[in-house]
C-alpha positions as CSV (number, residue, x, y, z in Angstrom):
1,X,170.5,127.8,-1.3
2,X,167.9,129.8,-3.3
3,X,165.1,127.6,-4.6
4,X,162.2,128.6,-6.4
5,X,159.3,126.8,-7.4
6,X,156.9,127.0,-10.0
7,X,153.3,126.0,-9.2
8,X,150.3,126.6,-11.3
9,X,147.0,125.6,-9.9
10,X,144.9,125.6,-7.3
11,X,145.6,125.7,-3.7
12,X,146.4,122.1,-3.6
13,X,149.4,122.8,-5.8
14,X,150.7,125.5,-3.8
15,X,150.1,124.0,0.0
16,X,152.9,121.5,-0.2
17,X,155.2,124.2,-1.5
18,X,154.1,126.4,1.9
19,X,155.2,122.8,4.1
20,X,158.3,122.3,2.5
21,X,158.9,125.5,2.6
22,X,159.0,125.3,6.5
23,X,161.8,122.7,6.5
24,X,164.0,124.3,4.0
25,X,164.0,127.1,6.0
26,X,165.3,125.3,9.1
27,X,168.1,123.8,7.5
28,X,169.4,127.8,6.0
29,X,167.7,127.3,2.4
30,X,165.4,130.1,0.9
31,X,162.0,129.3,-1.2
32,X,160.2,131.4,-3.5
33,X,157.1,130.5,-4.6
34,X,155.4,131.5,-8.1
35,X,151.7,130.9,-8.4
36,X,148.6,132.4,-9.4
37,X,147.9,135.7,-7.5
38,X,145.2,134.9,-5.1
39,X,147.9,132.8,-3.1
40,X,150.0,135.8,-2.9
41,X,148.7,137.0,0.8
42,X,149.2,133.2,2.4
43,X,152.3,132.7,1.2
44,X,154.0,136.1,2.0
45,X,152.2,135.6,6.0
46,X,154.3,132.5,6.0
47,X,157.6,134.6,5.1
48,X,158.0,133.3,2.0
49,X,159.1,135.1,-1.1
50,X,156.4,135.2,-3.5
51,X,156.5,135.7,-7.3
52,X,153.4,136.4,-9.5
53,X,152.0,134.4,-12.6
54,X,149.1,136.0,-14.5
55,X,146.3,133.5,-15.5
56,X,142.5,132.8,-14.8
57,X,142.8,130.3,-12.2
58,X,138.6,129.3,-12.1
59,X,139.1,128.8,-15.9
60,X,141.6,126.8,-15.5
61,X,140.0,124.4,-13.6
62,X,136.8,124.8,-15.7
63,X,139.0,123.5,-19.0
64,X,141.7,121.0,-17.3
65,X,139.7,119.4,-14.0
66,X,136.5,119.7,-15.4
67,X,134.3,117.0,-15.7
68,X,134.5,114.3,-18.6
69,X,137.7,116.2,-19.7
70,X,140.0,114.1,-22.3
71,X,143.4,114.1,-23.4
72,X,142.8,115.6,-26.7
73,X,140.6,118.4,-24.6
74,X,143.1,119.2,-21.9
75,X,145.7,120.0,-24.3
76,X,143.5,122.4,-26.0
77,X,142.5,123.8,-22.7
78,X,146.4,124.6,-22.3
79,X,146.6,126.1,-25.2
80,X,143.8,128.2,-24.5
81,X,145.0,129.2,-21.3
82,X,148.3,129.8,-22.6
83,X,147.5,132.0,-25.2
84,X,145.2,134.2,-23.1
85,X,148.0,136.1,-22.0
86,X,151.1,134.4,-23.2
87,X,153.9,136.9,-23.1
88,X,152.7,138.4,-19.7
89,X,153.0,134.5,-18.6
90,X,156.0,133.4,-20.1
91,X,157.8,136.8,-19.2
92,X,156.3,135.7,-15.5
93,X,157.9,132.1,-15.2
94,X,161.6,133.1,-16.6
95,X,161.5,136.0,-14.2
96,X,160.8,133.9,-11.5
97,X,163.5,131.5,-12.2
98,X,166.4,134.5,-12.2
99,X,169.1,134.3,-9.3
100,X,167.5,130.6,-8.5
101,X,170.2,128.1,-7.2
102,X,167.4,125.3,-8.1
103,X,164.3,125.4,-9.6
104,X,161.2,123.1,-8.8
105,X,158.5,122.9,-11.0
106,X,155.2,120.9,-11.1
107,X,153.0,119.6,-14.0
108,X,151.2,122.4,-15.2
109,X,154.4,124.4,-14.2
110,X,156.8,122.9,-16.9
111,X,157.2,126.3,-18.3
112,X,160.4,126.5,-16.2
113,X,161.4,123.1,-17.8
114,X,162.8,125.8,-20.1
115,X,163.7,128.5,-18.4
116,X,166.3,126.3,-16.6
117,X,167.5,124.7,-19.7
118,X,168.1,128.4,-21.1
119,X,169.4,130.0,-17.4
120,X,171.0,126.9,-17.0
121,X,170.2,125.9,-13.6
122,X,169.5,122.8,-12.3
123,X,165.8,121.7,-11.5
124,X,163.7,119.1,-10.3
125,X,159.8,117.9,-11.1
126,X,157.5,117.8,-8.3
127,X,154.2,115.8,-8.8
128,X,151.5,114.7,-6.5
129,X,150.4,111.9,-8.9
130,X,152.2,109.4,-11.1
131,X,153.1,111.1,-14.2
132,X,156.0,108.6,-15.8
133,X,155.5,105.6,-17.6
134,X,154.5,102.3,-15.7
135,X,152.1,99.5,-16.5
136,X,150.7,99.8,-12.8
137,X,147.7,102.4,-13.9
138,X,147.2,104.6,-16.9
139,X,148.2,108.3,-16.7
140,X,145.7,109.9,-14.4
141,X,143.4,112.0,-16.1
142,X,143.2,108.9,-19.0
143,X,140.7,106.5,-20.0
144,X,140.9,103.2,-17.3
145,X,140.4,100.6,-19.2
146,X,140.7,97.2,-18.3
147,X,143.5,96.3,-20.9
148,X,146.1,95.8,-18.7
149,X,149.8,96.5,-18.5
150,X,150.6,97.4,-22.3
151,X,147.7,100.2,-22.2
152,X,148.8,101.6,-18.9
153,X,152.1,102.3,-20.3
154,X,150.8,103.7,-23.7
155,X,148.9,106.1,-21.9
156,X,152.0,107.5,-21.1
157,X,153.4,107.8,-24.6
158,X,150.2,109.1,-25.5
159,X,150.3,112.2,-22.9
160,X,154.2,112.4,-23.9
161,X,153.2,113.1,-27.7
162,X,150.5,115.1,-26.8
163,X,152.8,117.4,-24.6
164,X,155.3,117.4,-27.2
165,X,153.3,118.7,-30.6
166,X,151.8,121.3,-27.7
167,X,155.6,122.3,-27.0
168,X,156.4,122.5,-30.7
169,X,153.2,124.7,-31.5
170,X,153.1,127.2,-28.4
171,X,156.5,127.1,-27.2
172,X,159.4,127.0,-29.9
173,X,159.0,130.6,-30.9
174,X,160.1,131.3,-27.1
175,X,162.5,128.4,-27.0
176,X,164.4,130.7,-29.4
177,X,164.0,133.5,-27.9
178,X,166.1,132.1,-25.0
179,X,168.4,130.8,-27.3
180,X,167.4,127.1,-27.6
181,X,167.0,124.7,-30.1
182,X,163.8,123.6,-31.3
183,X,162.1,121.4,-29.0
184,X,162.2,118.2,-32.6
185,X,160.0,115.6,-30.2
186,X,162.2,115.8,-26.9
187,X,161.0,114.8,-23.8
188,X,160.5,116.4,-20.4
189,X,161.9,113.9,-18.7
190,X,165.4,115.0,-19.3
191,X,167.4,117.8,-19.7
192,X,171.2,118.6,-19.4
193,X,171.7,114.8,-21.2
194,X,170.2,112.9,-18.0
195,X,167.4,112.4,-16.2
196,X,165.0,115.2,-14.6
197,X,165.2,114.1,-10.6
198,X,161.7,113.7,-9.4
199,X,160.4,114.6,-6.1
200,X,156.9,112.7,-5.6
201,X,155.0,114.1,-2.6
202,X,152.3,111.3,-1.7
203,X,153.3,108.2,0.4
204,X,153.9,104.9,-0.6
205,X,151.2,103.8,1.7
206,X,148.2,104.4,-0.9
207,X,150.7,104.7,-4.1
208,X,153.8,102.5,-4.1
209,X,156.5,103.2,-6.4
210,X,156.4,101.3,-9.2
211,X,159.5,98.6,-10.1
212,X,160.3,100.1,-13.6
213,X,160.5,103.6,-11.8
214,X,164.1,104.1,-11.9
215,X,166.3,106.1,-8.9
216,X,166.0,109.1,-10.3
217,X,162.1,109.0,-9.5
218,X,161.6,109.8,-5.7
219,X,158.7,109.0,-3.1
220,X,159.3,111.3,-0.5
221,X,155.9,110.8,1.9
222,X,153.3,113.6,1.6
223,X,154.3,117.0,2.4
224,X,152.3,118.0,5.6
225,X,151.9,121.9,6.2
226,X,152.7,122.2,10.2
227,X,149.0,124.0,11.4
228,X,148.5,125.6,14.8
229,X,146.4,123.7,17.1
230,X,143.9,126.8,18.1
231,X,141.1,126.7,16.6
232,X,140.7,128.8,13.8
233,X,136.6,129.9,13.8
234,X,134.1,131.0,15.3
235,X,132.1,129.5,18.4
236,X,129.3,128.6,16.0
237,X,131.5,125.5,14.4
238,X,132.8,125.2,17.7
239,X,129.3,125.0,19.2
240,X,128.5,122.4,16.5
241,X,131.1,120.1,16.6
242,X,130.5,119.7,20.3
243,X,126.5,119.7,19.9
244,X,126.0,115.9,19.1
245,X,127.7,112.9,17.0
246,X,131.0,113.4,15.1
247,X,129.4,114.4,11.9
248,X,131.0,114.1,8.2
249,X,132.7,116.6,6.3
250,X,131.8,117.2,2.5
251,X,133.9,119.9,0.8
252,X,134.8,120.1,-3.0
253,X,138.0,122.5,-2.8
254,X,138.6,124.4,-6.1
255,X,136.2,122.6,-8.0
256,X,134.2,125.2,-10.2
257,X,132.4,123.2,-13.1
258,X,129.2,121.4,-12.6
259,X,125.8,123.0,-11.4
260,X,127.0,123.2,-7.8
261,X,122.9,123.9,-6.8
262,X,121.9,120.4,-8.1
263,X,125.5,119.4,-6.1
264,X,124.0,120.7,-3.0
265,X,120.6,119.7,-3.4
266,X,121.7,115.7,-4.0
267,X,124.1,116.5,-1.0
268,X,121.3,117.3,1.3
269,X,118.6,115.5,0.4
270,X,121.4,112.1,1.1
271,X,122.1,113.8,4.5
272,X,118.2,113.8,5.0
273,X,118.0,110.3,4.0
274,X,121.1,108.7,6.5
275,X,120.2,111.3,9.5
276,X,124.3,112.2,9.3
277,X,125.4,115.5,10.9
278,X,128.1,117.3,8.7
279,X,130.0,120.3,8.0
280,X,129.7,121.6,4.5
281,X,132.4,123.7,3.2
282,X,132.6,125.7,0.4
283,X,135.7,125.9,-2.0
284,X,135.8,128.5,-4.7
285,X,132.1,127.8,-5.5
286,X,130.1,128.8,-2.7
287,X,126.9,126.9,-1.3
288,X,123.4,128.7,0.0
289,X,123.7,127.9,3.3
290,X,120.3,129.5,3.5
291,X,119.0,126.3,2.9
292,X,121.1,124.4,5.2
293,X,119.1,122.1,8.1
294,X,120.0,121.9,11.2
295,X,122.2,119.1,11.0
296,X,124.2,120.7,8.6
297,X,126.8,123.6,9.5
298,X,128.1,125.6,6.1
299,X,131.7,126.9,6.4
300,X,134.0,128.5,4.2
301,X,138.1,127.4,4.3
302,X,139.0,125.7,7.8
303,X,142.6,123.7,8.1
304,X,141.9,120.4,7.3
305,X,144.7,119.6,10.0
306,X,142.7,121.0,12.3
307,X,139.2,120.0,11.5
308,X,139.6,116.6,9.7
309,X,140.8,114.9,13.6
310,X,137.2,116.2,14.5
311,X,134.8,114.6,12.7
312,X,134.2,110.9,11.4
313,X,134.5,110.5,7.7
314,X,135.2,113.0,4.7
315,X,133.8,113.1,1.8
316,X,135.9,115.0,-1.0
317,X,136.9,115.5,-4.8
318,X,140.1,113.6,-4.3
319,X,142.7,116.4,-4.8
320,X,146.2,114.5,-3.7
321,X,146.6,116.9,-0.6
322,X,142.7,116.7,0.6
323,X,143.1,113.0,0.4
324,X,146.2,113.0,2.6
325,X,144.8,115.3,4.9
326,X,141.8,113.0,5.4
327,X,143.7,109.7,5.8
328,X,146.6,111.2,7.8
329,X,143.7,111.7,10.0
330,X,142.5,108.6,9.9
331,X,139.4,108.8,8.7
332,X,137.4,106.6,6.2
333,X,137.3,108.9,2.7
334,X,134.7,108.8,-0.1
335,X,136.0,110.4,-3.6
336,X,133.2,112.2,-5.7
337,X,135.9,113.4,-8.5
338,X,135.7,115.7,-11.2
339,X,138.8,115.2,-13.0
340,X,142.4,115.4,-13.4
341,X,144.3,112.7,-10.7
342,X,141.1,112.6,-8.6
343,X,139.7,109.2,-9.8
344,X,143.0,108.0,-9.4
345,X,142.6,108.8,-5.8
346,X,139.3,107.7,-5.3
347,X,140.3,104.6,-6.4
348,X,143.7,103.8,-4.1
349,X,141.7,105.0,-0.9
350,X,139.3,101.8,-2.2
351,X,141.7,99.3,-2.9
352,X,143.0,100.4,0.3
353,X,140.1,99.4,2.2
354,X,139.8,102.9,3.6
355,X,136.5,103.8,1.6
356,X,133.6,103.4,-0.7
357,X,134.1,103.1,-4.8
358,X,134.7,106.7,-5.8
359,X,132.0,108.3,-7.5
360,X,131.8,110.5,-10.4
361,X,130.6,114.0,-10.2
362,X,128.7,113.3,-13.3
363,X,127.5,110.0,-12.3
364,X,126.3,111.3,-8.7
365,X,122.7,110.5,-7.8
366,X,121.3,110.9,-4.1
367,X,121.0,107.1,-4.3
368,X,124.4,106.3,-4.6
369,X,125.6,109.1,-2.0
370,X,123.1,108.2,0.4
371,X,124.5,104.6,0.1
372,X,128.5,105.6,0.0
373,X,127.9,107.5,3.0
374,X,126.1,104.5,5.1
375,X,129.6,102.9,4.2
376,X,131.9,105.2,5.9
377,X,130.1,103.8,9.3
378,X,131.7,100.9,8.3
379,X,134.2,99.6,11.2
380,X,136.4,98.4,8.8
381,X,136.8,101.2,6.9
382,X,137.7,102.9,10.0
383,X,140.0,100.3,11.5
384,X,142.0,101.0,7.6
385,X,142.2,104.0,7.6
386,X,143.8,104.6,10.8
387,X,146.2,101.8,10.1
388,X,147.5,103.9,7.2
389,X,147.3,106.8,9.1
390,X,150.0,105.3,11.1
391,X,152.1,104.5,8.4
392,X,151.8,108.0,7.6
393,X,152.6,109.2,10.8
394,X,156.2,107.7,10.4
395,X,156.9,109.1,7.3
396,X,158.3,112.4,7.3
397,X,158.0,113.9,3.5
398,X,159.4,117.3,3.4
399,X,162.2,115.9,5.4
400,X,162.9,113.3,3.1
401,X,163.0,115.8,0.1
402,X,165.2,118.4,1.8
403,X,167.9,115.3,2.1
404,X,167.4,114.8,-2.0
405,X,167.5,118.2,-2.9
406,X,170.9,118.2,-0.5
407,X,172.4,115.6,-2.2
408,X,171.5,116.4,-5.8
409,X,173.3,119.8,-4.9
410,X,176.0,118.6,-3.5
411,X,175.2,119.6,0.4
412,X,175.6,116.3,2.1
């Protein structure tokens, strides 16, 4: 089978792709992977097919994860993005999809929602958050308000709408173009006169699946990117790691809005404050590790399935796949989001018992940092997140989604 998948963002959007990938391709099935081009290189090593879509990835995150960000905002922020270069993109996605058996697709990659309708081949959503309608929690990336059940699920409508009058504006002109109908209010949530099937690659463990979630709507378990056990720097982190206590790791990913000097400098001057070692890593925004004491070591990207078992407590933005990383390591987590799902995140590591409140970027002051991160000492923080480290250790994601994608096709 010949899948390809359709995943625009950051490299948290493309990693699960590059584990899934790896069990596919033991059971005979072929990926290719579209993305932004800075992924290119990674993927290809892993011998996977690889497809480019033109956009401005640190833009992107700048207009849809940055901070205070609301609805009304991140649809203009698509729209933007869209139109910077929308043939190019558009031209991108369809081509992608050609010769495709199956098509996957993420959020921000609902582009091929419509490429399939017009190639007519079957497809499948994969999200890394909850993105249909439940009275559980609103629509990540919403207001949480306190309203209860009825707001929760209007949030939904409300990002359905939204979506919709975008689709109408930027995307019927295309929509003909391939020969389709206008797009008159429908929803992405099914094509072909049924449901879209729904891969959902996060673990019941923190996030379990809500009862009005139909069958269609799948939790497969996170999908884990096999990593080799060498180590992949230097002696320096080497010589760290082994120089004294277990210290924290503090890394922000793909985060690019914010002043990341004031970031640093409320990072450091908590550090100072609790007498914590830690490894700071920089994502796409870089730190000046110039200023770095000696308790702190500055590194660039390093596995997280290979650093995370060695150190004590992480302390992240709350990307769905950092957070996974963190816990499936067992080790007590502390959110700082930015935007997007990571509040959403933040805030089921809490009510799992497995951190401190999240914080927001925004709302960060060295006084509340320095306290969180007295809190990840907390035995019982520890003793929680190991316990759902084991139930993550017995679920086997990618697995589970191979058997779904079978089935829907027709292999089993």
């Amino acid at each position: 089978m010949d899948i390809t998948a359709i995943t625009i963002g950051s490299r948290g959007d493309v990693q699960p792709f590059l584990a899934l990938g790896q069990a596919l391709r033991r059971r005979g099935h072929r990926l290719r992977i579209a993305a932004f081009p800075r992924f290119q290189a990674d993927v290809e090593k892993r011998g996977f097919s690889f497809s480019t879509i033109h956009g401005d990835e640190d833009r992107m995150m700048k207009l849809l994860i940055g901070e205070g960000v609301s609805g009304k905002a991140y649809i203009d922020g698509l729209t933007t993005l869209l139109n910077q270069n929308k043939r190019k993109i558009l031209g991108d996605v369809c081509g992608a999809c050609k010769g495709a058996d199956l098509i996957l697709y993420t959020f921000l990659g609902s582009l091929a929602y419509h490429a399939a309708e017009s190639l007519k081949i079957p497809c499948m959503r994969v999200n890394f958050w909850p993105a249909d309608r439940t009275g559980s929690n609103p629509m990540p990336g919403m207001p949480a308000l306190p309203l209860g059940g009825w707001y929760n699920r209007l949030t939904y409508d409300l990002s359905g709408i939204g979506f919709s009058i975008f689709t109408n504006q930027e995307l019927n002109g295309w929509r003909a173009e391939l020969g389709l109908p206008k797009w008159a209010g429908s929803s992405y949530r099914t094509l072909f006169g049924r449901p879209v099937e729904t891969l959902y690659a996060y673990s019941e463990a923190l996030a379990p699946k809500p009862k009005e979630w139909g069958a269609h709507l799948h939790l497969t378990g996170f999908w884990s990117l096999e990593e080799r056990a060498a180590a992949p720097m230097g002696k320096g982190l080497l010589r760290f790691l082994e120089s004294g206590d277990s210290p924290v790791y503090i890394g922000f990913g793909s985060m690019v809005g914010g002043s990341f000097s004031e970031l640093q400098d409320i990072v450091l001057e908590s550090l100072k404050k609790t007498g914590q070692r830690a490894i700071l890593s920089s994502g796409w925004r870089k730190f000046d590790t110039a200023r770095f004491p000696p308790n702190v070591y500055g590194v660039d990207t390093v596995p997280h399935g290979w650093l995370f078992p060695r150190v004590k407590a992480v302390v992240h933005h709350g990307g769905a796949g950092t957070t996974a990383a963190g816990l499936r390591a067992g080790k007590p987590t502390l959110v700082v989001y930015f935007g997007g799902d990571q509040r959403f995140w933040g805030n089921r590591v809490y009510r799992a018992g497995a951190g401190p409140r999240p914080i927001a970027r925004k709302g960060l002051t060295v006084k509340r940092l320095t306290r969180s991160l007295e809190l990840l000492e907390d035995t019982r923080l520890q003793q929680n997140a190991a316990q759902i480290a084991r139930r993550i250790s017995q679920e086997n994601g990618c697995e589970n989604a191979c058997d779904i994608m079978e089935a829907y096709m027709g292999y089993l």
